[in-house]
C-alpha positions as CSV (number, residue, x, y, z in Angstrom):
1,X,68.6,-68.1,62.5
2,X,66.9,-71.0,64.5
3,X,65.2,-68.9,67.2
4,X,63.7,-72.0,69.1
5,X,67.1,-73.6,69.2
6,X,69.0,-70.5,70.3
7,X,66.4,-69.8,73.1
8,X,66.7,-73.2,74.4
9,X,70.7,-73.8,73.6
10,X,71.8,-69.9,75.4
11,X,69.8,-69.2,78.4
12,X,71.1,-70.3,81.8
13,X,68.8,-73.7,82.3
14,X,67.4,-75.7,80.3
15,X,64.1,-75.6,80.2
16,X,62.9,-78.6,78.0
17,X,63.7,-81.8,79.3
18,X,66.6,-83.8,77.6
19,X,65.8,-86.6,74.7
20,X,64.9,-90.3,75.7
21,X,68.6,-91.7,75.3
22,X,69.2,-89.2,78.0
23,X,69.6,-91.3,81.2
24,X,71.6,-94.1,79.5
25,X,74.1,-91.4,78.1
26,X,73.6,-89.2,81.4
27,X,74.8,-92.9,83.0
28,X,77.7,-92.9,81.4
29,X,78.9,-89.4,81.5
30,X,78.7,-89.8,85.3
31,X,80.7,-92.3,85.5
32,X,83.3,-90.9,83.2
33,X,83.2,-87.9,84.9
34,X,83.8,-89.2,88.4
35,X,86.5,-91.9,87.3
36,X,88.5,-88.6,86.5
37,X,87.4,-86.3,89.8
38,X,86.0,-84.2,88.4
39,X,83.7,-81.7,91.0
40,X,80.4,-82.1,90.7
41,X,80.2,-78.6,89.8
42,X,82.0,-79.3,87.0
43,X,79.4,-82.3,86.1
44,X,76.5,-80.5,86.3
45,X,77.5,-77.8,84.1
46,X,79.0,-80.3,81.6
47,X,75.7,-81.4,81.2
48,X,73.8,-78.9,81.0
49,X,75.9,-78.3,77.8
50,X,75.6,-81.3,76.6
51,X,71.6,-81.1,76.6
52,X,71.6,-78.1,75.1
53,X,73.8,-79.1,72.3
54,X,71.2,-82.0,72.1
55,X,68.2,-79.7,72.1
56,X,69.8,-77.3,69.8
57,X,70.2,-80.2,66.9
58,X,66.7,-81.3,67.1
59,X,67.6,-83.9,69.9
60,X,69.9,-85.7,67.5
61,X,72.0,-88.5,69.0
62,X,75.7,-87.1,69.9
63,X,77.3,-90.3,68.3
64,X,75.5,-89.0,64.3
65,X,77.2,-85.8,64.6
66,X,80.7,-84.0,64.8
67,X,82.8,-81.4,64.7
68,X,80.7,-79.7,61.9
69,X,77.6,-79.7,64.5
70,X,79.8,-78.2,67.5
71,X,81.2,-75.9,65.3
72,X,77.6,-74.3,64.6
73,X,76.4,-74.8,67.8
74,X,79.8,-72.8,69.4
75,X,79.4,-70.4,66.5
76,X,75.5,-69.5,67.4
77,X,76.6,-68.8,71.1
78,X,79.1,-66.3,70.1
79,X,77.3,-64.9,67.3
80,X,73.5,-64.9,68.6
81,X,73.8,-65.4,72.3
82,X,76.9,-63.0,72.7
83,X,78.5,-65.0,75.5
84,X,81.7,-63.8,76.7
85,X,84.7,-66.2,75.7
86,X,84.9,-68.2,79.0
87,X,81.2,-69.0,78.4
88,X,81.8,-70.6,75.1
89,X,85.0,-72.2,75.8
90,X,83.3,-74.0,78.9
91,X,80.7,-75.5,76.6
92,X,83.6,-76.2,74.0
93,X,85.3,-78.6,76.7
94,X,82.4,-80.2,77.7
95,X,81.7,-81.5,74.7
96,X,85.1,-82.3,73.4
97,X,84.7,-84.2,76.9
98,X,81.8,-86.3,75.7
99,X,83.3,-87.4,72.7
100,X,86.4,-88.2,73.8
101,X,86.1,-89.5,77.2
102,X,82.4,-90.5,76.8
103,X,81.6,-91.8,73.5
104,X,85.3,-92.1,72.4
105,X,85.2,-90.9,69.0
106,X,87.8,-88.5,67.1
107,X,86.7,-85.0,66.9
108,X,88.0,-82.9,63.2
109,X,89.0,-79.3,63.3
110,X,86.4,-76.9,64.5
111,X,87.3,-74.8,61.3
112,X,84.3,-73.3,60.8
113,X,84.0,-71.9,64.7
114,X,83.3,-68.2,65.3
115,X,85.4,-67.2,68.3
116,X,83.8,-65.3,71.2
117,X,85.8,-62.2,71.4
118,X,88.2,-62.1,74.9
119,X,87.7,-58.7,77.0
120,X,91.0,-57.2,78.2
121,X,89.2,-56.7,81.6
122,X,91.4,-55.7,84.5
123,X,90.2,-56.8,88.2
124,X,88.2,-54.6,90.2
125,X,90.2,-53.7,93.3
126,X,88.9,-52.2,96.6
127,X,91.3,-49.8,98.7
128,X,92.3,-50.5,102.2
129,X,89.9,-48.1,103.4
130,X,87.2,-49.5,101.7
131,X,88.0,-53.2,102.7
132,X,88.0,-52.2,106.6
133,X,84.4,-50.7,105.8
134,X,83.0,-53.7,103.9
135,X,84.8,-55.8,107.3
136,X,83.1,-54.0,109.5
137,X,79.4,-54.1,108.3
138,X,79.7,-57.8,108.7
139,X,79.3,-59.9,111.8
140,X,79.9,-63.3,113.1
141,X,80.7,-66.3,110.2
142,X,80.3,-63.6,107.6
143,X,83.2,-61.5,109.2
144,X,85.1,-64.0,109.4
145,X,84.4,-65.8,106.1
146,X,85.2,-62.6,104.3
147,X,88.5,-61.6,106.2
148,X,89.9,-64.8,105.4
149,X,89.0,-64.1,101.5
150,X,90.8,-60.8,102.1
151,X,93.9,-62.4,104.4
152,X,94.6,-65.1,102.9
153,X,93.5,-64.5,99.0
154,X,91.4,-67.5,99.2
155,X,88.2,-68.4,96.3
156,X,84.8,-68.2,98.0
157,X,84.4,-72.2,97.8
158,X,88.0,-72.7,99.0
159,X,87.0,-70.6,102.3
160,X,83.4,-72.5,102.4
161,X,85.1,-76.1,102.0
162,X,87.4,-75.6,104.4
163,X,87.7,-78.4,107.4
164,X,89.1,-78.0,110.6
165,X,92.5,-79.9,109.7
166,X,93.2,-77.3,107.1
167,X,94.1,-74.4,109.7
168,X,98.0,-74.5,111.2
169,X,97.8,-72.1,114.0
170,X,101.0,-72.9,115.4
171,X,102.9,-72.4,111.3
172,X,100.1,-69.7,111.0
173,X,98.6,-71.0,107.2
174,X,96.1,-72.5,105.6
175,X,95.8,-75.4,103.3
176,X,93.7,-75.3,100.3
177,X,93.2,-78.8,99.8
178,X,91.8,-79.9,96.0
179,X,91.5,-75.9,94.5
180,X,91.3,-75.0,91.5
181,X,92.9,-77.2,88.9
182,X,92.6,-80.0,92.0
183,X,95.6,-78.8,93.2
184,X,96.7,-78.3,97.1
185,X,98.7,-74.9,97.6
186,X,99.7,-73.1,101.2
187,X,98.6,-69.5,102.0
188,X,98.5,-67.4,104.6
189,X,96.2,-67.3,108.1
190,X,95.8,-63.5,109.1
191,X,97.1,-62.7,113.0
192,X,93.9,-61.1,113.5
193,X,91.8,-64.2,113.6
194,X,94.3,-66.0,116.1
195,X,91.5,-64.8,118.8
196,X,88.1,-65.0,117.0
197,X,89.0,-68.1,114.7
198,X,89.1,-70.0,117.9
199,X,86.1,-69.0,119.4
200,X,84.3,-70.0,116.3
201,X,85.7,-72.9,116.1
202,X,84.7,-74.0,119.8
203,X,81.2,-73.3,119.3
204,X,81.3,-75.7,115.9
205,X,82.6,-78.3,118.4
206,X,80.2,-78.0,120.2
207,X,77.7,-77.9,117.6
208,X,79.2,-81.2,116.4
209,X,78.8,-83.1,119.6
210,X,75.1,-81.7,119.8
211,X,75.2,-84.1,116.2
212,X,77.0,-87.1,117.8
213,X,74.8,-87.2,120.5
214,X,71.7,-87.2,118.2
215,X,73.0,-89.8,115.6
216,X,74.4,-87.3,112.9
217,X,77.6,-85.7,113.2
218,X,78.7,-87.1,109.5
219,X,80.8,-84.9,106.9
220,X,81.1,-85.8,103.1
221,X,84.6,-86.8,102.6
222,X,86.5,-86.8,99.4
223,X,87.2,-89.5,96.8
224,X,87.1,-93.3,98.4
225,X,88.3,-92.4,101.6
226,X,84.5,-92.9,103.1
227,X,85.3,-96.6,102.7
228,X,88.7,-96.8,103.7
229,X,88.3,-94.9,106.9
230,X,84.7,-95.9,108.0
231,X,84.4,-93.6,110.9
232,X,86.5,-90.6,109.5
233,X,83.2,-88.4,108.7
234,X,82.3,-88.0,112.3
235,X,85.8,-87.2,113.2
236,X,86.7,-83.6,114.2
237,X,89.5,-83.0,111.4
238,X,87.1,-83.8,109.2
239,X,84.3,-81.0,110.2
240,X,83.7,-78.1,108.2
241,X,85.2,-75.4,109.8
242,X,81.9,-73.3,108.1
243,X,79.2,-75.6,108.8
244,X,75.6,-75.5,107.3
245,X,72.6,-74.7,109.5
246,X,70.6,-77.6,108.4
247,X,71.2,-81.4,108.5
248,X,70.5,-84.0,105.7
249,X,69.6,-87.4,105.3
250,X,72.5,-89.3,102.6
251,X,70.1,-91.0,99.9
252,X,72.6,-93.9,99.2
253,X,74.2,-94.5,102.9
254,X,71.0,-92.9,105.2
255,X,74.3,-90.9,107.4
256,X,72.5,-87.8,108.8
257,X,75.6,-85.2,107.1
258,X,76.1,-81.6,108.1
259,X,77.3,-80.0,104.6
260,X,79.3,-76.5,104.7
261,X,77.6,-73.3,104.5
262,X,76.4,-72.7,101.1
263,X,78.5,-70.3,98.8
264,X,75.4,-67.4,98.1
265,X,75.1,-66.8,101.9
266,X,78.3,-65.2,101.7
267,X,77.9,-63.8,98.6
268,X,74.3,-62.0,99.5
269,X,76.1,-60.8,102.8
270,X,78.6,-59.1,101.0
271,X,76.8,-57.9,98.7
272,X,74.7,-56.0,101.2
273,X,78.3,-54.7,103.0
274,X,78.8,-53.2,99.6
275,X,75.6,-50.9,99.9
276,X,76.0,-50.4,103.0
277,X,79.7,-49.0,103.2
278,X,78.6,-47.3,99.9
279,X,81.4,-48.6,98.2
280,X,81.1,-47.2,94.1
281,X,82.6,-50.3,93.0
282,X,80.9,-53.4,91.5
283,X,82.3,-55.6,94.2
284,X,81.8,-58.9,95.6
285,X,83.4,-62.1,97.1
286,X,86.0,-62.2,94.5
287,X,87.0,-58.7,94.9
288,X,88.5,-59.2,98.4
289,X,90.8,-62.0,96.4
290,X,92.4,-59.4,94.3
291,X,92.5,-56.9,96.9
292,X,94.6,-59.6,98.6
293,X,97.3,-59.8,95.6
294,X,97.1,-56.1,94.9
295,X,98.2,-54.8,98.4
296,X,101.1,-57.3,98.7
297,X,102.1,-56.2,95.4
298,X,101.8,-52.6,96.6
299,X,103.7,-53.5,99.9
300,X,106.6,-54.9,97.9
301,X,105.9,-58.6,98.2
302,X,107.8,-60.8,95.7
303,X,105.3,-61.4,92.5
304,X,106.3,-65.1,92.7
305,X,105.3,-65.3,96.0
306,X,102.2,-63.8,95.3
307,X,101.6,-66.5,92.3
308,X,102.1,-69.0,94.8
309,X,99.8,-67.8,97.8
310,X,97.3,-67.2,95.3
311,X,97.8,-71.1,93.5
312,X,98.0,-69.7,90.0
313,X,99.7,-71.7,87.8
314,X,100.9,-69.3,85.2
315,X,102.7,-66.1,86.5
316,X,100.7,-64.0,83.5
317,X,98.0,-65.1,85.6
318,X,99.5,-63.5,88.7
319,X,101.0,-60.6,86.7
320,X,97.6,-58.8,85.5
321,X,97.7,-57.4,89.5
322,X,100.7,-55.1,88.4
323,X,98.5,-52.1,86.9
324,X,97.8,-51.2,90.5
325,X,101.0,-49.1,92.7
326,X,100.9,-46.7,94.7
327,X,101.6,-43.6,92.1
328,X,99.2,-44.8,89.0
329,X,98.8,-47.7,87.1
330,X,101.7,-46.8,85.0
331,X,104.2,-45.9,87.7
332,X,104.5,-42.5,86.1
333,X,102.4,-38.9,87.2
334,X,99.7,-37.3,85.4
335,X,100.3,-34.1,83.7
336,X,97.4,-32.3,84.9
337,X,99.2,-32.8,88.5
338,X,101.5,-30.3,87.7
339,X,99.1,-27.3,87.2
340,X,99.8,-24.3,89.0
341,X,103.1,-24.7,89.5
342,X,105.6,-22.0,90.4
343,X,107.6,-21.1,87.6
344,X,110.9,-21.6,89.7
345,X,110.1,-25.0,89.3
346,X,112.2,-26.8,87.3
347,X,110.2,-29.6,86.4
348,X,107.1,-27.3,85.0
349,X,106.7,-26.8,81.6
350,X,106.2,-23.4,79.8
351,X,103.2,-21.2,80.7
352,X,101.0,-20.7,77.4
353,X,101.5,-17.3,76.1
């Protein structure tokens, strides 16, 4: 055991700084990374693999090492660290990334690679009840933020990144535009917010003139499109519908943006609700997404429709949401449910004797 390594290689940050050839190779992982579109999310936690894989081999150049070295690096997370199988299969791509993409050279079988062991975890699900009592101990954005979760089975960053083209009020859905797996899908928009989606949406506006009339007003758009459409960013379609309460200065174009409200406001504001309602469950954010698959399921929708709505591309995916119906996870009735019966009835079993 290399305890300096490990400490380094498994913690969340990393908190020595990267080897020289850093920048050069950070330079061109960038740029490999954004030639595919990848999110910067996605970059940043790439990296912060890749340094740790660095720091872990004694700040060894990627290009004199191999599959041998990811191997043992992979094998000390699972075996040392104990990180769960997503964890390790996270850093496992981003590497494979940097050697094929970055540095271009053929990776051998991981033989050697000690597998993080994969939790048969089912989802934790809040009741109707308890989803009306987490609704109402919010207010305002947060309200709404979260009902949308709830409604339309959105991801927290597809509800924050959503811009005011994305809503159909008229066809009544929503378009996720680049989710997960960069792919656009249609869901639903709840009838409830038909009345206090608009009025949030007016006083944006009129946020957003406030920043046209003081020289801001921008918003970050995807890809290229900044310099085929010029003027798009101060456009209304292209507003967050969620904006941020703070404006910042663009380093490379000096634009004055308005970025959308940031992910953990939501998060803590839920997670407060939670308390609050004393709700017993360990729920957050995500939970109001699979409350959202396991009531249609429980109301009889389709479970196609439900893998479509919710954008996932596998229907095992979809079909973990099935342990949930209205008489048990099993469809069936426990046994201890039929204590005290009568003995006229039929359906009860002998009485000890």
């Amino acid at each position: 055991m290399r305890p300096t390594r490990a400490s380094s290689a498994g913690s969340g940050r990393v908190h020595e700084s990267p080897p020289r050839f850093g920048a050069q190779l950070k330079d061109r992982f960038s740029r490999a990374m954004r030639l595919r579109h990848r999110s910067p999310r996605t970059e940043a936690a790439y990296w912060g693999w890749i340094v740790r894989f660095i720091l872990f081999h004694d700040r060894r150049h990627p290009r004199e090492m191999g599959a041998p070295e990811i191997a043992e690096f992979l094998s000390m997370l699972a075996s040392e660290r104990k990180v769960s199988a997503s964890t390790q299969n996270q850093a496992l791509c981003a590497l494979v990334f940097l050697y094929r993409e970055v540095l271009e050279k053929k990776l051998g079988p991981l033989d050697d690679l000690v597998r993080a062991r994969v939790p048969r975890s089912l989802p934790v699900v809040l009741s109707v009840r308890e989803v009306s009592a987490l609704l109402d101990r919010l207010e305002g954005t947060h309200r709404l933020m979260a009902t949308l979760l709830y409604g339309s089975g959105l991801r927290l960053l597809e509800c924050a990144r959503l811009r005011i083209k994305d809503i159909d009020f008229e066809a009544r859905h929503v378009v996720v535009r680049s989710g997960k797996g960069n792919k656009d899908r249609i869901t639903l928009l709840p009838d409830r917010l038909r009345n206090d989606l608009p009025a949030h949406l007016d006083r944006v506006r009129e946020q957003h003139q406030r920043d046209l009339r003081a020289g801001a007003g921008h918003a970050a758009l995807p890809h290229a499109l900044a310099r085929k459409y010029p003027g798009a960013s101060r456009e209304w379609p292209w507003q967050w519908i969620f904006p941020a309460t703070r404006i910042y200065t663009d380093r490379e174009t000096g634009q004055r943006h308005r970025h959308h409200l940031d992910a953990s406001v939501l998060q803590r504001a839920v997670r407060r609700a939670v308390l609050e309602a004393r709700i017993p469950k360990k729920a957050g954010c995500h939970t109001l997404r699979h409350s959202f698959a396991t009531h249609l399921l429980q109301a009889g929708t389709d479970i196609r429709t439900i893998q479509k709505l919710l954008g996932h591309a596998d229907l095992r995916t979809t079909m973990i949401y099935t342990h949930v119906v209205e008489s048990g996870p099993f469809g069936v009735t426990s046994p201890a449910d039929r204590l005290g019966r009568s003995a006229e009835d039929p359906t009860a079993g002998p009485r000890p004797s």
